[in-house]
DRENDO-1510 file (C-alpha; in Angstrom, 1 decimal, always signed):
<recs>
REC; n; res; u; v; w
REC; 1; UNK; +32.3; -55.4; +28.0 .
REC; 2; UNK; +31.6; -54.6; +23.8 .
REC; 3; UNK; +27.9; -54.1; +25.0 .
REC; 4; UNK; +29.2; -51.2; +27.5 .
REC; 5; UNK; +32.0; -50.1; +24.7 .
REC; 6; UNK; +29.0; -49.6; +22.7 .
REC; 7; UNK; +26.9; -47.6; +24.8 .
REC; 8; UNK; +29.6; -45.5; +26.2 .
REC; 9; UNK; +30.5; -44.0; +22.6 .
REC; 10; UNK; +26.6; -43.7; +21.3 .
REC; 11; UNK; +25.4; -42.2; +24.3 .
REC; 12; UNK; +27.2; -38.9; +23.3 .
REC; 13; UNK; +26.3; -38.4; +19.5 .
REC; 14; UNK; +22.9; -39.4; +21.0 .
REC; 15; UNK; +22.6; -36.8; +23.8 .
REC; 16; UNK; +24.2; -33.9; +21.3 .
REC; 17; UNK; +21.2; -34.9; +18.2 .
REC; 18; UNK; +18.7; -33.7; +21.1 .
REC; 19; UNK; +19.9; -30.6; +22.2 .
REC; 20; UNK; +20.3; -29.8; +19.3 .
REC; 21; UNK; +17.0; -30.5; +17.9 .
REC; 22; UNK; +15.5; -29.2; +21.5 .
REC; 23; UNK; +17.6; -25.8; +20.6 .
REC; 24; UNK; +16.2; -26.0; +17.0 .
REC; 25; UNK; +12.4; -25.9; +18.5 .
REC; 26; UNK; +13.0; -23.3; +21.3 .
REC; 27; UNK; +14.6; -20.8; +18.3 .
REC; 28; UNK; +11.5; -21.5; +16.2 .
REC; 29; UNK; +9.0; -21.4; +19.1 .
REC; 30; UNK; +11.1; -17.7; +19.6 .
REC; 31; UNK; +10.5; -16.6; +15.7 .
REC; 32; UNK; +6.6; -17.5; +15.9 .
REC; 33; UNK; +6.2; -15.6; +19.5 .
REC; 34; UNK; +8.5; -13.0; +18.1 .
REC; 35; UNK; +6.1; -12.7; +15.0 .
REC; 36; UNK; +3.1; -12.9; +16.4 .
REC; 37; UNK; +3.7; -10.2; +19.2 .
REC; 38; UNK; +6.6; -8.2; +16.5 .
REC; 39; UNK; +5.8; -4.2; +17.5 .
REC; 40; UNK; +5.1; -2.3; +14.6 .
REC; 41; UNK; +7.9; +0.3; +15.1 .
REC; 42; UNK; +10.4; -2.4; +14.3 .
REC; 43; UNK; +9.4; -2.6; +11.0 .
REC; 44; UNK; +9.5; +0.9; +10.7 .
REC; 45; UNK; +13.4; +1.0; +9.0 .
REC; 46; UNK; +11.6; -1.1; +6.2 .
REC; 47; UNK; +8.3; +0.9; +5.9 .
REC; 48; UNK; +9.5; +4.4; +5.6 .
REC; 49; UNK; +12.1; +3.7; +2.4 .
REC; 50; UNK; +8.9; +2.6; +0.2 .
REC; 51; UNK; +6.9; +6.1; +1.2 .
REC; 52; UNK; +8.5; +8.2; -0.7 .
REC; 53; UNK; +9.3; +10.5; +1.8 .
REC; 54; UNK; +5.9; +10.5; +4.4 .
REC; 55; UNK; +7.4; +10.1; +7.6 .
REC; 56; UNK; +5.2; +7.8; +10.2 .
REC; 57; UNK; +5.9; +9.2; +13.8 .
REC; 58; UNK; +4.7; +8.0; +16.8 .
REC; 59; UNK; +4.1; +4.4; +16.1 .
REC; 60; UNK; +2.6; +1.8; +18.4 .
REC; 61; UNK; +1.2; -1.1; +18.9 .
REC; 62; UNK; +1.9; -4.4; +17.1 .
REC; 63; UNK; +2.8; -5.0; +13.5 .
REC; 64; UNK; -0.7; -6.8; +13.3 .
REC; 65; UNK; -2.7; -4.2; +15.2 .
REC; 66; UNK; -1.1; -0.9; +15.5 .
REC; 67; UNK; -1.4; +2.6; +14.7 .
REC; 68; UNK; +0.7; +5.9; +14.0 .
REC; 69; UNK; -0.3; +9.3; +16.1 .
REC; 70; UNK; +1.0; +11.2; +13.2 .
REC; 71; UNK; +1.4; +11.1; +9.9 .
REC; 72; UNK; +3.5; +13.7; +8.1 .
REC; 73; UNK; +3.8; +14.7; +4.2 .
REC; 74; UNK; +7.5; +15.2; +2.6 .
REC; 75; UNK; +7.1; +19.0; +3.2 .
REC; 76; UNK; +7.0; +18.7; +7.0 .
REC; 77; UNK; +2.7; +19.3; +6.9 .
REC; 78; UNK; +1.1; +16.7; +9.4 .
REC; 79; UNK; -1.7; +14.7; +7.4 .
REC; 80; UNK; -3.6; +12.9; +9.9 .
REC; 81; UNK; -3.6; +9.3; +12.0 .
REC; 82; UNK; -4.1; +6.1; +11.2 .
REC; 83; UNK; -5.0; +2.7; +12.6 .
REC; 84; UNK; -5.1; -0.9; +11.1 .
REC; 85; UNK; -5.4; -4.1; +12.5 .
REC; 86; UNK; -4.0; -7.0; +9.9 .
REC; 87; UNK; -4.8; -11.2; +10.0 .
REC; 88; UNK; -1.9; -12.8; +11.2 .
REC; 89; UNK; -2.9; -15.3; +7.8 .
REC; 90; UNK; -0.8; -12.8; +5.9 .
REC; 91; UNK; +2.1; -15.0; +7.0 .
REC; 92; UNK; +0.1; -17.7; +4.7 .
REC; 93; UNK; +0.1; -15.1; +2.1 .
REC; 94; UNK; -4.0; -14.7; +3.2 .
REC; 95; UNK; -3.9; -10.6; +3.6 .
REC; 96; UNK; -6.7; -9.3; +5.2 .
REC; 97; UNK; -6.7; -5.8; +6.2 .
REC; 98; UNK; -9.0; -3.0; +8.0 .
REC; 99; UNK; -7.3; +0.2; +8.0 .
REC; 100; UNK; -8.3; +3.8; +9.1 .
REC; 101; UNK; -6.7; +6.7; +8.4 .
REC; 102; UNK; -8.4; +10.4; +9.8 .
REC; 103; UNK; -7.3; +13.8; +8.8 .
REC; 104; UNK; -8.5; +17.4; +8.4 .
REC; 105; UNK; -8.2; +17.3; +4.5 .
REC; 106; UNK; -8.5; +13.7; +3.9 .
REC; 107; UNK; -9.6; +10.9; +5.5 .
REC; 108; UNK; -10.6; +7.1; +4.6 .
REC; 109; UNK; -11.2; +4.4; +5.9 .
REC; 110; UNK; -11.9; +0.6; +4.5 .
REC; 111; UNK; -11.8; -3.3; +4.5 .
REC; 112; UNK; -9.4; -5.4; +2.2 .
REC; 113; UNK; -8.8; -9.4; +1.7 .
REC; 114; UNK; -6.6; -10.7; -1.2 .
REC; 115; UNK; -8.3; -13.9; -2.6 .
REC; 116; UNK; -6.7; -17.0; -3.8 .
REC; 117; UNK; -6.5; -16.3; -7.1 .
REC; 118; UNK; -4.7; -12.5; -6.3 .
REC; 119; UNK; -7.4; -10.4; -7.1 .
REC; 120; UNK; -8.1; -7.9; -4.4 .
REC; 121; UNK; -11.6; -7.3; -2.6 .
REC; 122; UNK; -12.7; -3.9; -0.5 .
REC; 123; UNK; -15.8; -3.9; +1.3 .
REC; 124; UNK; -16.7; -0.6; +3.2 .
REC; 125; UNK; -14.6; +1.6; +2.2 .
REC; 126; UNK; -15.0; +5.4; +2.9 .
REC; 127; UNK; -13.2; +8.3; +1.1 .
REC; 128; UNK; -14.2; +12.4; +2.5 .
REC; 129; UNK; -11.3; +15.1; +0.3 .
REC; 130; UNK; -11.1; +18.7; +0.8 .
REC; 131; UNK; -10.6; +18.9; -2.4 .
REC; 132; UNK; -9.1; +22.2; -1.8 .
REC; 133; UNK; -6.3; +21.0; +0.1 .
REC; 134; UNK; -5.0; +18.3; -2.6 .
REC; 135; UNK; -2.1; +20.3; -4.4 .
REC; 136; UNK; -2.3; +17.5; -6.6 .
REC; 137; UNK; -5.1; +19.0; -8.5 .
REC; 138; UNK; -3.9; +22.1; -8.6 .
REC; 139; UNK; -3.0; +21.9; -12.0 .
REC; 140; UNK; -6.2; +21.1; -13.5 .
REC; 141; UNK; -7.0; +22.6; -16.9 .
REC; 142; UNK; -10.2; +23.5; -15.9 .
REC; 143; UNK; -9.2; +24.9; -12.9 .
REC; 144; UNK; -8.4; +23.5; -9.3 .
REC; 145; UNK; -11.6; +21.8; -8.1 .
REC; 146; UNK; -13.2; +23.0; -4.6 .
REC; 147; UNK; -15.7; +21.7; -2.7 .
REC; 148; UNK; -16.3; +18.3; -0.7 .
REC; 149; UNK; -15.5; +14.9; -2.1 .
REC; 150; UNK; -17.6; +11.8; -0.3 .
REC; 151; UNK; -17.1; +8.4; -1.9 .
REC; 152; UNK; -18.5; +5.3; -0.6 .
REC; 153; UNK; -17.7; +1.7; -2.1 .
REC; 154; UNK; -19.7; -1.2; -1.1 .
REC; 155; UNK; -17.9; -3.7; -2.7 .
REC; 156; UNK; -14.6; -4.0; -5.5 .
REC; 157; UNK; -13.6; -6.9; -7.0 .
REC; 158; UNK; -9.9; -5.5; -8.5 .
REC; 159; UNK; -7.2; -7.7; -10.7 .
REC; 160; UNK; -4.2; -5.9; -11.5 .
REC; 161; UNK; -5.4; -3.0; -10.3 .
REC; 162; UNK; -8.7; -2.6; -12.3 .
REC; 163; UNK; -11.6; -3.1; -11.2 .
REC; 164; UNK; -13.9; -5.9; -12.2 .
REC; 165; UNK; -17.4; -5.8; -10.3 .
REC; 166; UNK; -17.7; -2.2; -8.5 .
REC; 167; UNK; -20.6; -0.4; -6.5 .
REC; 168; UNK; -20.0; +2.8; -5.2 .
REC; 169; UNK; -21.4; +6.5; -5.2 .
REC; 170; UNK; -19.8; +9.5; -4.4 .
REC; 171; UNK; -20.9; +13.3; -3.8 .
REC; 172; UNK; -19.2; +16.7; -4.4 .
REC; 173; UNK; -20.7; +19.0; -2.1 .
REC; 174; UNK; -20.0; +22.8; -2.7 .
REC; 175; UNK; -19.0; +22.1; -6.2 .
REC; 176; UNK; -16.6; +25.1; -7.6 .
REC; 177; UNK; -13.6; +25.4; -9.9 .
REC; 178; UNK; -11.1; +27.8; -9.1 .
REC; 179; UNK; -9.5; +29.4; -12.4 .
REC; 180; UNK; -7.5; +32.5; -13.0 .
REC; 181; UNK; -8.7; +33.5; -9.7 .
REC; 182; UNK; -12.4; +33.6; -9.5 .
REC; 183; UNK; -14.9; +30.8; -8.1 .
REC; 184; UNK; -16.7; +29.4; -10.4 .
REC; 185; UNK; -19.9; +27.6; -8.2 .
REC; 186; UNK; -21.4; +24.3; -9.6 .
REC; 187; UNK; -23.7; +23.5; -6.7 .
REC; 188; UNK; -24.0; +19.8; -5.2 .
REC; 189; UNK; -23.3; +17.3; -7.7 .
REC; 190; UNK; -23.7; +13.4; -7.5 .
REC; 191; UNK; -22.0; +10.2; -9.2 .
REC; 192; UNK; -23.2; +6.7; -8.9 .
REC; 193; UNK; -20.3; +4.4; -10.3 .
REC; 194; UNK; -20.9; +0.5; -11.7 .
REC; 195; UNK; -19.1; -1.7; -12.9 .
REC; 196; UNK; -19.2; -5.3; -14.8 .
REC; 197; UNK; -17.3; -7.6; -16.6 .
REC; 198; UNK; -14.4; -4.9; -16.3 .
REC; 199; UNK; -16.7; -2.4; -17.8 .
REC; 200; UNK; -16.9; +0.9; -15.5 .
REC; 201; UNK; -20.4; +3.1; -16.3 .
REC; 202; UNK; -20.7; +6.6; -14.4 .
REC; 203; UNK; -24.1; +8.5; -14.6 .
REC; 204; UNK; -23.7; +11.9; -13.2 .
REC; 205; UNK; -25.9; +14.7; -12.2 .
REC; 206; UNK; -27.1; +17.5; -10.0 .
REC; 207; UNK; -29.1; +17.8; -7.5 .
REC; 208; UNK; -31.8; +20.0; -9.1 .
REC; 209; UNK; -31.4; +23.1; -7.6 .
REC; 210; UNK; -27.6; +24.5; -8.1 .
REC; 211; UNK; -26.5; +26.5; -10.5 .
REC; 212; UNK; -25.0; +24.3; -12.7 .
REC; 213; UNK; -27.5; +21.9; -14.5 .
REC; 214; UNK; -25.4; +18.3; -15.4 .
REC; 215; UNK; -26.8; +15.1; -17.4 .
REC; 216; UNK; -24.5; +12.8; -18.0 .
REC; 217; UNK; -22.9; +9.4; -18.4 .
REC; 218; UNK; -18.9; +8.0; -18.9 .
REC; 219; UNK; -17.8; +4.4; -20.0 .
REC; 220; UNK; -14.3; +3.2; -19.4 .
REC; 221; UNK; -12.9; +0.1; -20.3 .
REC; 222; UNK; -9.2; -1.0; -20.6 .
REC; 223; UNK; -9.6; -0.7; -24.4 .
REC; 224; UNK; -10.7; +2.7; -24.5 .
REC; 225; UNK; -13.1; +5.3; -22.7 .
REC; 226; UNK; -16.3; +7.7; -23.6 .
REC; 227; UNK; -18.0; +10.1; -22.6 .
REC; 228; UNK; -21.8; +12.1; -23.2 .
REC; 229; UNK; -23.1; +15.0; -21.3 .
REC; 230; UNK; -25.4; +18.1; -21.5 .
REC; 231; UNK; -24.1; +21.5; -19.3 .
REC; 232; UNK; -26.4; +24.2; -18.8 .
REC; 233; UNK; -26.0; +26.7; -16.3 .
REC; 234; UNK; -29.3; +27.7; -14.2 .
REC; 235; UNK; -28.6; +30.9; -13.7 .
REC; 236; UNK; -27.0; +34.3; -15.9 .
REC; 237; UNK; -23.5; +34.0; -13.3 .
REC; 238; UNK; -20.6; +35.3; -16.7 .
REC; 239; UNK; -18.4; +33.3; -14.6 .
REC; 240; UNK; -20.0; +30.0; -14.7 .
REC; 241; UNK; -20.5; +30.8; -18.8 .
REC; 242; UNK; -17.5; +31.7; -19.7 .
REC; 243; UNK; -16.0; +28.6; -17.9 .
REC; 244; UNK; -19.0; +26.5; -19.6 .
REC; 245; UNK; -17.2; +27.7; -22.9 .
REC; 246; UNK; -14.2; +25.8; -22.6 .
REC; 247; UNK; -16.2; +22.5; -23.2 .
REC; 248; UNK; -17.9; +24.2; -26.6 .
REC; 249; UNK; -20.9; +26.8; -27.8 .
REC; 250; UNK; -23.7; +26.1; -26.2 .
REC; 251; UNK; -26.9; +25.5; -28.6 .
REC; 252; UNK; -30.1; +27.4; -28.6 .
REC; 253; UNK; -31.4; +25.9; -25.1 .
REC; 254; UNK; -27.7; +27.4; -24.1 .
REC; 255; UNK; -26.9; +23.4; -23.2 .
REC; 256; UNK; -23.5; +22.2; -23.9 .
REC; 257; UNK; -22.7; +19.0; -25.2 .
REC; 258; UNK; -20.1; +17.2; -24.7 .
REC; 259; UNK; -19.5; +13.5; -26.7 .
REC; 260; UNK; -15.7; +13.1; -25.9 .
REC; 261; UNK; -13.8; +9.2; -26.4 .
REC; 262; UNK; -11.1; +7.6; -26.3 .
REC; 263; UNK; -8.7; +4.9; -27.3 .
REC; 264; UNK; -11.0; +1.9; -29.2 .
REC; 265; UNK; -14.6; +3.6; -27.6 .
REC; 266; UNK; -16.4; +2.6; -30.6 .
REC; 267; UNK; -15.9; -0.8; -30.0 .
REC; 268; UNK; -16.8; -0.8; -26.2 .
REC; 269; UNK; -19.1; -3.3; -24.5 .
REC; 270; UNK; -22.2; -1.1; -23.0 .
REC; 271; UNK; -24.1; -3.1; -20.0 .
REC; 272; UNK; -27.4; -3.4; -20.9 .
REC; 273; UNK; -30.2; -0.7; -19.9 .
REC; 274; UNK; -27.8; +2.2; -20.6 .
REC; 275; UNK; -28.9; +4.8; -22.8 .
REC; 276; UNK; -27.2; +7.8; -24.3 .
REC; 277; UNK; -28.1; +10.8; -23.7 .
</recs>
């Protein structure tokens, strides 16, 4: 009779520990499917408060592969589309990240992965700018810059932002600067971008044939910058001289020389092999 005393009063605390821990699995086994299948336009309420004022319309797919059908500036101008497909390891805090974004004026495209230690790595990344189009450079000193801008990164090791190891090129096709209202043409000009132990080296120059001739190289480091180049224009355009005087008198060649730094340049690290010119 104690025996079935017993039993009759555990049996109840007993049965009640395993619903409960039953409940317990099917609500977590209802956050993971809930994660791993969340829709992307759920997030959106989160999202749109941090993009200072870009709006993301049509949005589908899921939070981990999704994409938006329009993307639209503060103003009301539609920007483009984009697409991305994210590792479900960012829940580990292991962020790996293709995205693609396509527009008229500006597109890019690109592979991230944030390593253990919180640097950041892009492979393949892809930049093409109507340079003409960015209001942001509108207010250039030296006019607003025209022309195509193609940039192409093979590989960036970044921490805190800066970059570390870099290999990229870019090229500004249909070079011009647009000041007080005339174009000022520079031709095709090129830029092949290093950089090593935090160092970043620039070597720039033409393409032999426009009408701006450029020789040049740029070092930039967090502890300062520099910069050495020789201007000359091809051709007897007054435009393209008179905007070749803002950077100084040219000397009897009718080169202009430019030896501009920054911050502590005299005491920054050159990689080997480069020269100045």
């Amino acid at each position: 009779m104690l025996k079935s005393i017993i039993t009759s009063c555990g049996n109840p605390p007993l049965k009640y520990v395993r619903n409960s821990l039953l409940l317990l699995a099917a609500l977590v086994l209802s956050a993971a499917l809930l994660l791993w299948f969340l829709p992307a336009r759920w997030v959106l309420p989160w999202v749109e408060p941090q993009l200072h004022g870009f709006q993301l319309h049509q949005v589908h797919g899921m939070l981990w592969d999704g994409a938006v059908g329009r993307v639209q500036s503060p103003d009301g101008r539609p920007l483009g589309r984009l697409q991305w497909r994210l590792s479900r390891w960012a829940l580990l805090d292991q962020i790996h990240l293709q995205f693609d974004f396509q527009g008229p004026q500006l597109a890019f495209n690109g592979v991230m992965r944030r390593l253990e230690d919180g640097r950041m790595q892009w492979r393949r990344m892809h930049l093409r700018a109507d340079l003409g189009a960015l209001d942001m450079l509108a207010s250039s000193t030296f006019g607003q810059p025209l022309g195509v801008l193609r940039v192409t990164v093979d590989q960036a090791l970044l921490q805190g932002g800066w970059p570390l190891q870099l290999q990229a090129q870019a090229q500004w096709q249909h070079a011009a600067m647009r000041t007080q209202g005339v174009e000022v043409k520079l031709g095709d000009l090129q830029l092949a971008v290093e950089a090593q132990g935090g160092v970043v080296s620039m070597q720039l120059h033409d393409d032999g044939h426009g009408p701006l001739q450029v020789e040049g190289q740029a070092h930039v480091s967090p502890i300062g910058w520099r910069l050495d180049a020789k201007l000359r224009a091809r051709q007897t355009d007054p435009a393209l001289r008179r905007w070749l005087g803002r950077f100084g008198l040219p000397d009897a060649d009718g080169v202009v020389h430019l030896h501009r730094r920054g911050g502590l340049a005299s005491n920054l690290p050159l990689p080997s092999g480069n020269q100045k010119p």
